[in-house]
mmJSON file of the N, C-alpha and C atoms, coordinates in Angstrom:
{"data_MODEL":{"atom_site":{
"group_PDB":["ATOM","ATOM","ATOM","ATOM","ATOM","ATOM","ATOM","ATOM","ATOM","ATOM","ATOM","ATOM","ATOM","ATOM","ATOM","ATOM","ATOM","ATOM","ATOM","ATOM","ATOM","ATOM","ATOM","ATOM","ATOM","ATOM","ATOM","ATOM","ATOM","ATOM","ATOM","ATOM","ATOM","ATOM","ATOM","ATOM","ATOM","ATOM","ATOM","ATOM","ATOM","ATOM","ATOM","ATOM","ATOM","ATOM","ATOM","ATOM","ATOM","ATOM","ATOM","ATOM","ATOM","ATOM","ATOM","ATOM","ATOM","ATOM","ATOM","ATOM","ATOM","ATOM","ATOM","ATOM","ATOM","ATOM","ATOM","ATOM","ATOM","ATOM","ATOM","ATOM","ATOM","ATOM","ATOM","ATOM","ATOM","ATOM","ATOM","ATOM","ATOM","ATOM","ATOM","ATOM","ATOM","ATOM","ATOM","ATOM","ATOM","ATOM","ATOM","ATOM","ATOM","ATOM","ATOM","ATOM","ATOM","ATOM","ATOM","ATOM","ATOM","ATOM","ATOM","ATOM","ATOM","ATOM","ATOM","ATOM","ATOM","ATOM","ATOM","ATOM","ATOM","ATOM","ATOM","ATOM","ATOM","ATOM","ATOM","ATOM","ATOM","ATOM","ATOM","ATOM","ATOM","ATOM","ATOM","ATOM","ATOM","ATOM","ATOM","ATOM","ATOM","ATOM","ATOM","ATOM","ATOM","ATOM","ATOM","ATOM","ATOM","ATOM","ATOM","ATOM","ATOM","ATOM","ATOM","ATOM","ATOM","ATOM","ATOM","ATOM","ATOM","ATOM","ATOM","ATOM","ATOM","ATOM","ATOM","ATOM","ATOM","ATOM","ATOM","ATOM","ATOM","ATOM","ATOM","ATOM","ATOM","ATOM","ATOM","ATOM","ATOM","ATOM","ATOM","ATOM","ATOM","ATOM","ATOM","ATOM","ATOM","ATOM","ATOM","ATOM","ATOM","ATOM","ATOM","ATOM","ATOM","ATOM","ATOM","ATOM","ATOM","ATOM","ATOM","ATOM","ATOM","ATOM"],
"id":[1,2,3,4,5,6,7,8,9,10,11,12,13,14,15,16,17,18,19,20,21,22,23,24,25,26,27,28,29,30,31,32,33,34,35,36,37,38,39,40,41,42,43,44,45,46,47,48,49,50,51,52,53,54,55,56,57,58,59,60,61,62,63,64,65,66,67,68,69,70,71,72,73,74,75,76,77,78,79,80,81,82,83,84,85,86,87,88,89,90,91,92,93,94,95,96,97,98,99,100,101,102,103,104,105,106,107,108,109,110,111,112,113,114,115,116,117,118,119,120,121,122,123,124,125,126,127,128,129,130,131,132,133,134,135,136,137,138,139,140,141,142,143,144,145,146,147,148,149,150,151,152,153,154,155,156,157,158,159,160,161,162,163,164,165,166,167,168,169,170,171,172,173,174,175,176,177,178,179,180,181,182,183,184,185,186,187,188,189,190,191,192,193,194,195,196,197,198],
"type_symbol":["N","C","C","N","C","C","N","C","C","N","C","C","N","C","C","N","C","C","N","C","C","N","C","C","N","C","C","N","C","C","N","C","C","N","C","C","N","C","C","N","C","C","N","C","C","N","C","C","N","C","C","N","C","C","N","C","C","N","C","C","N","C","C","N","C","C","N","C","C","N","C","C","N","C","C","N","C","C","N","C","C","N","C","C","N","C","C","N","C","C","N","C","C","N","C","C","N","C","C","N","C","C","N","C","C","N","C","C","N","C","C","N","C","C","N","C","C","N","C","C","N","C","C","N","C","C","N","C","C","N","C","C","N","C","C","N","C","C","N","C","C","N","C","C","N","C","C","N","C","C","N","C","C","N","C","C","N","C","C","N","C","C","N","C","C","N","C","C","N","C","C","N","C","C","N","C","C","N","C","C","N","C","C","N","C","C","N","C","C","N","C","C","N","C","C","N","C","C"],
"label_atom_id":["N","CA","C","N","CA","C","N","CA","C","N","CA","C","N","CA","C","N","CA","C","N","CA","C","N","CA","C","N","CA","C","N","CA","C","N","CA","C","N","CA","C","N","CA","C","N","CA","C","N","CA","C","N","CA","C","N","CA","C","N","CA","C","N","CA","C","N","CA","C","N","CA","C","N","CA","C","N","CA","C","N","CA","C","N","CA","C","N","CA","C","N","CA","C","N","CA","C","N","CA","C","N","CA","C","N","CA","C","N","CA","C","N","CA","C","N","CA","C","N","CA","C","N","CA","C","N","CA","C","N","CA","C","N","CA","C","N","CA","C","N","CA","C","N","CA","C","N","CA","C","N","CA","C","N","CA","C","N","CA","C","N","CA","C","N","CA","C","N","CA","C","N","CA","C","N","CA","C","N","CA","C","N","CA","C","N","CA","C","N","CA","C","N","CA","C","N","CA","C","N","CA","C","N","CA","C","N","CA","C","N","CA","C","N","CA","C","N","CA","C","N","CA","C","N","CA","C","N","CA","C"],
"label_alt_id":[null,null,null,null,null,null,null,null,null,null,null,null,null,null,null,null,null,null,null,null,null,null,null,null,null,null,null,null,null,null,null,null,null,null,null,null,null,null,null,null,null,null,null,null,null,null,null,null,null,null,null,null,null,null,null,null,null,null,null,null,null,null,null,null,null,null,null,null,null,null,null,null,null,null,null,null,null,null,null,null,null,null,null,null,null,null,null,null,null,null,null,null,null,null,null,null,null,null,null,null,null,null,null,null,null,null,null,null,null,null,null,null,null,null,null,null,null,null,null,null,null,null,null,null,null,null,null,null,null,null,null,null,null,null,null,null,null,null,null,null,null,null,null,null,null,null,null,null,null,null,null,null,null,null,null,null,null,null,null,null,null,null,null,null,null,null,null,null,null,null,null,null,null,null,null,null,null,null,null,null,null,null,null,null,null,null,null,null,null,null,null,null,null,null,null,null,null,null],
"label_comp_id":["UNK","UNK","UNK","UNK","UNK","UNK","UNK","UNK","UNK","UNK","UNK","UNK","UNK","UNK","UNK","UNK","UNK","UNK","UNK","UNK","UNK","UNK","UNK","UNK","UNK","UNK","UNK","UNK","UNK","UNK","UNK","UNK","UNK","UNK","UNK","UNK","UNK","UNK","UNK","UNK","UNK","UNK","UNK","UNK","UNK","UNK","UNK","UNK","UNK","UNK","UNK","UNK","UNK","UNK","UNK","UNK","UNK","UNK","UNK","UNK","UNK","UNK","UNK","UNK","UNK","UNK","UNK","UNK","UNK","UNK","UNK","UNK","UNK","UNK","UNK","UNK","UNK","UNK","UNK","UNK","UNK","UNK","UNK","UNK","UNK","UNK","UNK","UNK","UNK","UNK","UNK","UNK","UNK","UNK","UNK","UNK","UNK","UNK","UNK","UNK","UNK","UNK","UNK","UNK","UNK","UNK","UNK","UNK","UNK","UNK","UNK","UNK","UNK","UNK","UNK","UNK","UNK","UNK","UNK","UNK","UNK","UNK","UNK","UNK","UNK","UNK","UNK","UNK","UNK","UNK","UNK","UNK","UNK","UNK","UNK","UNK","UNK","UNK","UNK","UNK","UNK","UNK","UNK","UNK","UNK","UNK","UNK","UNK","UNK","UNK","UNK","UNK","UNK","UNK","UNK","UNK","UNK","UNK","UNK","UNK","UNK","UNK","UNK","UNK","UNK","UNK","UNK","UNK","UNK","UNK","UNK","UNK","UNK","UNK","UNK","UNK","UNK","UNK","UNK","UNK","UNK","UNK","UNK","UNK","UNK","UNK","UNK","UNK","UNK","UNK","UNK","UNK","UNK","UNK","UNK","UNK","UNK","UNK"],
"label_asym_id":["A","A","A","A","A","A","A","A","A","A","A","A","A","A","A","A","A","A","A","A","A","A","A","A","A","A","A","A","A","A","A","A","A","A","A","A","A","A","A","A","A","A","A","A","A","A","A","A","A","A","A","A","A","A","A","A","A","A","A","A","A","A","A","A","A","A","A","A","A","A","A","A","A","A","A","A","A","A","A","A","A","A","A","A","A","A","A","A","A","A","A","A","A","A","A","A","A","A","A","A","A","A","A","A","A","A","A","A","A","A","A","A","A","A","A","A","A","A","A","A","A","A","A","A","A","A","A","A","A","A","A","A","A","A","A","A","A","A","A","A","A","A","A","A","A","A","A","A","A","A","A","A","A","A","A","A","A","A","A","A","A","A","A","A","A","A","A","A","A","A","A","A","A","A","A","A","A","A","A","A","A","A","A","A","A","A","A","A","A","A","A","A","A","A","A","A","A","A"],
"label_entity_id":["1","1","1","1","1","1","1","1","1","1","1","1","1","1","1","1","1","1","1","1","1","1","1","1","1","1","1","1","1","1","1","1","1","1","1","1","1","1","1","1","1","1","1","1","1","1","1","1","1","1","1","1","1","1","1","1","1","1","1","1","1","1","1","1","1","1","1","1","1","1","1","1","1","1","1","1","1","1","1","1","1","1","1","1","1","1","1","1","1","1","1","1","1","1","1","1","1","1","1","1","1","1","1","1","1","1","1","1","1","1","1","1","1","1","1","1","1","1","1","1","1","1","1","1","1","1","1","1","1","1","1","1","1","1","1","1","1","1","1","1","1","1","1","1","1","1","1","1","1","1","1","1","1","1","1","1","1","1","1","1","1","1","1","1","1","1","1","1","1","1","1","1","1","1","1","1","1","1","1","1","1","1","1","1","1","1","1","1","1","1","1","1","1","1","1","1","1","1"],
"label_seq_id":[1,1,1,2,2,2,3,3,3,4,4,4,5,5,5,6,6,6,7,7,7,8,8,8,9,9,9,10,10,10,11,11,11,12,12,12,13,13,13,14,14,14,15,15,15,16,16,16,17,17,17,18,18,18,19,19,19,20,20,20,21,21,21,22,22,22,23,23,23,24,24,24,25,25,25,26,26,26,27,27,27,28,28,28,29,29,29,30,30,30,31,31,31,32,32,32,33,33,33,34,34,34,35,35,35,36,36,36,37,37,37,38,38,38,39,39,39,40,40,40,41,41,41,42,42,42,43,43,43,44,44,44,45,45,45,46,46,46,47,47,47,48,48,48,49,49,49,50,50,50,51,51,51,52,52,52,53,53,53,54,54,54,55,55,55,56,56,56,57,57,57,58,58,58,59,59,59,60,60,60,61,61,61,62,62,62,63,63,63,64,64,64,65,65,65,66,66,66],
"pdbx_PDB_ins_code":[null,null,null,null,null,null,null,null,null,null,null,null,null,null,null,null,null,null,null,null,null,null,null,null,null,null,null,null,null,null,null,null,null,null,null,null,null,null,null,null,null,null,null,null,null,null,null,null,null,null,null,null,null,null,null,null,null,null,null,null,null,null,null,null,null,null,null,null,null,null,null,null,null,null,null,null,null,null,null,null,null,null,null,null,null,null,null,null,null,null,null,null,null,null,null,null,null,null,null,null,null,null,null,null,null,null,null,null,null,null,null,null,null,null,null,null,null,null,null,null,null,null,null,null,null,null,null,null,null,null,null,null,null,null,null,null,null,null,null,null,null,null,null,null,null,null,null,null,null,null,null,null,null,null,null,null,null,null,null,null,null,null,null,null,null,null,null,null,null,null,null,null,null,null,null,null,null,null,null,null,null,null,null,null,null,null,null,null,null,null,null,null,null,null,null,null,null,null],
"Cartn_x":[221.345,220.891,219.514,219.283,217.917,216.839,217.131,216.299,215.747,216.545,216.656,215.707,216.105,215.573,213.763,213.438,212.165,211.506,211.773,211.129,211.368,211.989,212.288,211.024,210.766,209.448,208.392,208.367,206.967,206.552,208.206,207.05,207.118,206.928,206.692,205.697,204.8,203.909,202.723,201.754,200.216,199.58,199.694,198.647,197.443,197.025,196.35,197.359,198.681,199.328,200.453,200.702,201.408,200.441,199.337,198.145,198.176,197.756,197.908,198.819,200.214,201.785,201.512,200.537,201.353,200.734,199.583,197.992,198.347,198.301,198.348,199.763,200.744,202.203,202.641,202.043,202.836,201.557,201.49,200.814,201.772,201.111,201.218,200.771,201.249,200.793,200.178,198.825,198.139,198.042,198.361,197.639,196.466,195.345,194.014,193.532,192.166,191.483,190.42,190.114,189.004,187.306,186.558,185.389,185.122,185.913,185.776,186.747,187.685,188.301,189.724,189.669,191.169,192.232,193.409,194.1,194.837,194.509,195.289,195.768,196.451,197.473,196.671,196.417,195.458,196.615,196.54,197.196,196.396,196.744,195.902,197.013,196.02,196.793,196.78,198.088,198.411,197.395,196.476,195.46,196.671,195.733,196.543,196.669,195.633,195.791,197.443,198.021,198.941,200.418,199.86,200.93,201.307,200.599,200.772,201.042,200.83,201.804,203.402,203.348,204.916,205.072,204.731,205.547,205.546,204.882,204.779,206.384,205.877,207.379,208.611,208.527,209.889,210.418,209.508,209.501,209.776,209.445,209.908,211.042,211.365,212.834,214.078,213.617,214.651,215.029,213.154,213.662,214.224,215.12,215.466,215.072,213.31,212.709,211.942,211.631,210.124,209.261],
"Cartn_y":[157.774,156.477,156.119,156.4,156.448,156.765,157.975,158.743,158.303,158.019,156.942,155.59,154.692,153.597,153.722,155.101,155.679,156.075,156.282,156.932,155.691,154.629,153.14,153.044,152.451,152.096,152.809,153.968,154.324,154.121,154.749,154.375,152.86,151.705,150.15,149.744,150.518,150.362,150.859,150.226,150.688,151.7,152.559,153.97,154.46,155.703,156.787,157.617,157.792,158.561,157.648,156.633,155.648,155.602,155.045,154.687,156.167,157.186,158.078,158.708,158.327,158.71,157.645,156.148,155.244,154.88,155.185,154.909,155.708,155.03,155.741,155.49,155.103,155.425,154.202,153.224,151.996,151.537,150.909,150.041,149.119,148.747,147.678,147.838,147.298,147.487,146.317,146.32,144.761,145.184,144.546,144.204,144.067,144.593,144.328,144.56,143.887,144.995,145.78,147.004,147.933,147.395,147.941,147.604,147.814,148.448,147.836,146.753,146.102,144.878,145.476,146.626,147.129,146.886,146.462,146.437,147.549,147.492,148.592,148.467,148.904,148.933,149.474,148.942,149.554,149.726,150.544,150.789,150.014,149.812,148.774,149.803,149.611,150.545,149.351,148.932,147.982,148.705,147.664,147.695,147.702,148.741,149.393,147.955,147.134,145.563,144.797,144.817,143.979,145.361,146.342,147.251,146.822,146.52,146.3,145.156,144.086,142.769,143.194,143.547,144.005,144.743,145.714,146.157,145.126,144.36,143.171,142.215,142.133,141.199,142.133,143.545,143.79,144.117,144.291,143.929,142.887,141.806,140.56,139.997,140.678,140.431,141.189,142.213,142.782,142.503,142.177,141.416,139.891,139.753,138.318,137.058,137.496,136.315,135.753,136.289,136.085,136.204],
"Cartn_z":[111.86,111.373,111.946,113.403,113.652,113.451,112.652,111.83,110.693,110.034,108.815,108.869,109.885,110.22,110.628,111.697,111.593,109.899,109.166,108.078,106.877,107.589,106.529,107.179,108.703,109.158,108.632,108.821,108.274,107.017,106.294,104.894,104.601,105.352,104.783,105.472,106.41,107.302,106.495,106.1,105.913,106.674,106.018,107.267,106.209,106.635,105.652,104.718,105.248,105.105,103.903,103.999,103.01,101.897,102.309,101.282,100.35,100.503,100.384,99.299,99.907,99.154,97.581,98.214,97.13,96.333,96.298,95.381,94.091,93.015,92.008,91.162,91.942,92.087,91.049,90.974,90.547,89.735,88.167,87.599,86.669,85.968,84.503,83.834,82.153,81.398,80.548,80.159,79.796,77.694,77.446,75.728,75.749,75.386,75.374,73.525,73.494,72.209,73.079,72.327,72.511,72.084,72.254,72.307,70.539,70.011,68.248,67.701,68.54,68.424,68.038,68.016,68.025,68.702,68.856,69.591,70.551,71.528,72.775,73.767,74.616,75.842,76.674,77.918,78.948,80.383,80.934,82.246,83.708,84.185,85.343,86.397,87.478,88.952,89.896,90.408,91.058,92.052,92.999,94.026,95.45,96.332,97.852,98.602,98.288,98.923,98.261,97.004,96.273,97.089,97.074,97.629,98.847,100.188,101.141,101.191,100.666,100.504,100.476,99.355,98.81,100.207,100.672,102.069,103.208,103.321,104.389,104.132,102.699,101.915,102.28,102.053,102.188,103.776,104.908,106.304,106.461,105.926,106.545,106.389,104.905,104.573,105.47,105.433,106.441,108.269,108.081,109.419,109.958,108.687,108.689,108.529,107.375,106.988,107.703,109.138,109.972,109.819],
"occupancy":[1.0,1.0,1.0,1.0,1.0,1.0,1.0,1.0,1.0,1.0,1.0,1.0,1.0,1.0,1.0,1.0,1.0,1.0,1.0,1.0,1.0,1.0,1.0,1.0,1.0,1.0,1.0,1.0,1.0,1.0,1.0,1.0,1.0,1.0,1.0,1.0,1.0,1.0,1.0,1.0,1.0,1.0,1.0,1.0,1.0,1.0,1.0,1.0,1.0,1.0,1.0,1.0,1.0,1.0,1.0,1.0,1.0,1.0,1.0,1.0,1.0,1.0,1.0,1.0,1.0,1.0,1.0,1.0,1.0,1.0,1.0,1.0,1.0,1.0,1.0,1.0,1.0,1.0,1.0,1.0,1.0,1.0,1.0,1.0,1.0,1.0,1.0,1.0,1.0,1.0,1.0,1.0,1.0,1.0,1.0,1.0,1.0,1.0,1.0,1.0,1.0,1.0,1.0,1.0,1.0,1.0,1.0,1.0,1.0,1.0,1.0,1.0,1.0,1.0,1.0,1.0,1.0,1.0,1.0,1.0,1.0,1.0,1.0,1.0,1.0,1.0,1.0,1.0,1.0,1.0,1.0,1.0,1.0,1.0,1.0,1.0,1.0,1.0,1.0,1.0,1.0,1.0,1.0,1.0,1.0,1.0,1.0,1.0,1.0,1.0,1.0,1.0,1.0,1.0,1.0,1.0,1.0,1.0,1.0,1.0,1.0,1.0,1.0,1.0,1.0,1.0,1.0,1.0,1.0,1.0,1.0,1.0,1.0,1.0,1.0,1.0,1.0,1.0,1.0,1.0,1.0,1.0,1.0,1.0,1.0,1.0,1.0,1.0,1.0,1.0,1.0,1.0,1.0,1.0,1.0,1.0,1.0,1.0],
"B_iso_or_equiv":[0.0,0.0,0.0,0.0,0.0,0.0,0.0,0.0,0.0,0.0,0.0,0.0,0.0,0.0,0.0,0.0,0.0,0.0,0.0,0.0,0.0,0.0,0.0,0.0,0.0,0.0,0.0,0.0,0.0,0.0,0.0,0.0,0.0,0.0,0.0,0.0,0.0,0.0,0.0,0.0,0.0,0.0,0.0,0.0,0.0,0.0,0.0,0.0,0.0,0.0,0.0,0.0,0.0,0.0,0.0,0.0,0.0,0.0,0.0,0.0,0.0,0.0,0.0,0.0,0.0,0.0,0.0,0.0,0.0,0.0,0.0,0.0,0.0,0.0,0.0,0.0,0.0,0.0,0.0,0.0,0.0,0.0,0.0,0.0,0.0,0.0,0.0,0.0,0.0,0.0,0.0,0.0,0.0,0.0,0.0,0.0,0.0,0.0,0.0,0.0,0.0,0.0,0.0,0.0,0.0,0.0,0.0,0.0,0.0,0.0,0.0,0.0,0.0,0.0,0.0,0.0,0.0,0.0,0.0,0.0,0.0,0.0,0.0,0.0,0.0,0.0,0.0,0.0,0.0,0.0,0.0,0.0,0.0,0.0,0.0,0.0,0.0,0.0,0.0,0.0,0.0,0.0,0.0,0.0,0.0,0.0,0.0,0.0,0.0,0.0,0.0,0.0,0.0,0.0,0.0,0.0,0.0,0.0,0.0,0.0,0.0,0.0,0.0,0.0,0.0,0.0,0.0,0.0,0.0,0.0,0.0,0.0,0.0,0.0,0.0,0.0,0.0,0.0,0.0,0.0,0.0,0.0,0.0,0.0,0.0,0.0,0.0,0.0,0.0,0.0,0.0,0.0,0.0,0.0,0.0,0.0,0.0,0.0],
"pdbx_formal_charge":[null,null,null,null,null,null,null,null,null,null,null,null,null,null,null,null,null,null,null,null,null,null,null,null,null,null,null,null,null,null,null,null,null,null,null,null,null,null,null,null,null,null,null,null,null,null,null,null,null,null,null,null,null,null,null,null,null,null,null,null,null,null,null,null,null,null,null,null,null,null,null,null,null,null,null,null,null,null,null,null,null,null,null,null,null,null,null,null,null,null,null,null,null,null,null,null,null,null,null,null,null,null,null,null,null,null,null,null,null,null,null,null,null,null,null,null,null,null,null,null,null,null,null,null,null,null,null,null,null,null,null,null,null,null,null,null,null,null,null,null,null,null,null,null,null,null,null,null,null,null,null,null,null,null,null,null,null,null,null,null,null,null,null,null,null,null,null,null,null,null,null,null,null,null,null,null,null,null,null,null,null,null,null,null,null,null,null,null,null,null,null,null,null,null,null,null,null,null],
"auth_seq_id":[1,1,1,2,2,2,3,3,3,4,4,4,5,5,5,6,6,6,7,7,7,8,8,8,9,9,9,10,10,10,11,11,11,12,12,12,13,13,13,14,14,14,15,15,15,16,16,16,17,17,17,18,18,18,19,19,19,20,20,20,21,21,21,22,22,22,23,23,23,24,24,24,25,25,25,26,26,26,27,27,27,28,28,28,29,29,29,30,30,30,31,31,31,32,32,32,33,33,33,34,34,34,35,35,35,36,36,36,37,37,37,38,38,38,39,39,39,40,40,40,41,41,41,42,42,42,43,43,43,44,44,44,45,45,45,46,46,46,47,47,47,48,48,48,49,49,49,50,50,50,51,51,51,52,52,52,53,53,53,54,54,54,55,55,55,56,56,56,57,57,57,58,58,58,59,59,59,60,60,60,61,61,61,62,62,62,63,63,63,64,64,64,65,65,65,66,66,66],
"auth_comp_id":["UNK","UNK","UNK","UNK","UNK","UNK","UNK","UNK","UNK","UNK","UNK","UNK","UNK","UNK","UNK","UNK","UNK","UNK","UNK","UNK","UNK","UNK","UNK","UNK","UNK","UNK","UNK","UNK","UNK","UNK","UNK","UNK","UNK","UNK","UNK","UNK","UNK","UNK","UNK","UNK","UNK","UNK","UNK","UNK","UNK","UNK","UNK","UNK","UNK","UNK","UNK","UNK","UNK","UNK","UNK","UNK","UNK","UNK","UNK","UNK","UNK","UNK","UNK","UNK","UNK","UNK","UNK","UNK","UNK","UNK","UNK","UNK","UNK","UNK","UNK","UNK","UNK","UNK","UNK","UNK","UNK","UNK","UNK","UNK","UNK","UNK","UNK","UNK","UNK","UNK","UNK","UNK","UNK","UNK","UNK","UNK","UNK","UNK","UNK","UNK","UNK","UNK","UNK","UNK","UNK","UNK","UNK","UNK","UNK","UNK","UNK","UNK","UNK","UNK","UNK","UNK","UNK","UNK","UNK","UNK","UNK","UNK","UNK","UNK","UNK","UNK","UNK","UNK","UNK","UNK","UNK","UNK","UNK","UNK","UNK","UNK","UNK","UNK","UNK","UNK","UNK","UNK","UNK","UNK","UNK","UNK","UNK","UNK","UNK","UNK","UNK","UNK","UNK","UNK","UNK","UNK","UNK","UNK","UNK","UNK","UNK","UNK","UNK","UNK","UNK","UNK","UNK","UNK","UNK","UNK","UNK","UNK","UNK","UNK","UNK","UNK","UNK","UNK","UNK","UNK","UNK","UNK","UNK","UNK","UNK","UNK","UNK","UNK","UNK","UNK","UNK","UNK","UNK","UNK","UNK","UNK","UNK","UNK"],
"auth_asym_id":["A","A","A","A","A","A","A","A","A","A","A","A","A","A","A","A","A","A","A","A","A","A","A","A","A","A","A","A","A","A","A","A","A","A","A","A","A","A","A","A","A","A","A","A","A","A","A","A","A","A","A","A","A","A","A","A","A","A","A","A","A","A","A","A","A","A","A","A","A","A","A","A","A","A","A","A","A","A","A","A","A","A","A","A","A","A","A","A","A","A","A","A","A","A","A","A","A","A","A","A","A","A","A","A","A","A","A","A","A","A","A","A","A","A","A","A","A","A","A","A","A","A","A","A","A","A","A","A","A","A","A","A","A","A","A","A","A","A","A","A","A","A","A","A","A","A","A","A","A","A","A","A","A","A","A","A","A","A","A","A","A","A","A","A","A","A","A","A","A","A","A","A","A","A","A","A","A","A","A","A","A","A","A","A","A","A","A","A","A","A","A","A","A","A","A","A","A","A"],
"auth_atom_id":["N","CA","C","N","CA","C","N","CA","C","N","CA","C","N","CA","C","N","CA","C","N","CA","C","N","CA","C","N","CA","C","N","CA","C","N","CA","C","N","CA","C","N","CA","C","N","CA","C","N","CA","C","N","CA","C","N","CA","C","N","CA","C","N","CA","C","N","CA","C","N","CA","C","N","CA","C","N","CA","C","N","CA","C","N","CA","C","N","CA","C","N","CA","C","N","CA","C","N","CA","C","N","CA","C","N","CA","C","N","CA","C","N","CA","C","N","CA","C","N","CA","C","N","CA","C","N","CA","C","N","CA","C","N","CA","C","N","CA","C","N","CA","C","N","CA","C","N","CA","C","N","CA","C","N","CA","C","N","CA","C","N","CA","C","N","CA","C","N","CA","C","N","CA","C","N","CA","C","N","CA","C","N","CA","C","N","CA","C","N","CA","C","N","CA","C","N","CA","C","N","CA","C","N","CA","C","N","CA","C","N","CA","C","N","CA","C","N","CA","C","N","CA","C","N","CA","C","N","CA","C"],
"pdbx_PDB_model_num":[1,1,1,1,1,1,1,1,1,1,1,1,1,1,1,1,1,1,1,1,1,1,1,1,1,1,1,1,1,1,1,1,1,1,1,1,1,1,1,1,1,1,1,1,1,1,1,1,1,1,1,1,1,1,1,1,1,1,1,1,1,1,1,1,1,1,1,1,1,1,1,1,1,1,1,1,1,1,1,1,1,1,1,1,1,1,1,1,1,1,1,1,1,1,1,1,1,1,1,1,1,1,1,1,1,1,1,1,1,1,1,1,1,1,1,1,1,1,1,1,1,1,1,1,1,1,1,1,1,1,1,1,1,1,1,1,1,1,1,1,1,1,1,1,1,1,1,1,1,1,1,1,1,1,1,1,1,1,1,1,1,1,1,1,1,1,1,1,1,1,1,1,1,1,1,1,1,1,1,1,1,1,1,1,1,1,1,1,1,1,1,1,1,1,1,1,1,1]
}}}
């Protein structure tokens, strides 16, 4: 279980090595038009800044909302 609990920590911790694993990993999808007024679906890459929130959020939750 200790083991476990080490590799929960790391990966919710901001490093080179998280950043790394999680860049790229997660977006959305927006409705846009194109530059001839067409309508299209553009992919957006959730930013390493909105990622590390979400790991802050899910640290704090586990640590009982501190």
């Amino acid at each position: 279980m200790t083991d476990l609990i080490a590799r929960l920590e790391e990966a919710l911790t901001p490093s080179a090595a998280t950043k790394a694993a999680y860049i790229g990993e997660f977006y959305f999808l927006v409705d846009d038009r194109d530059e001839d007024g067409e309508e299209c679906t553009r992919q957006i890459m959730v930013p390493w800044t909105t990622i590390k929130e979400i790991m802050a959020a899910i640290r704090a939750r586990a640590d009982g909302g501190r």
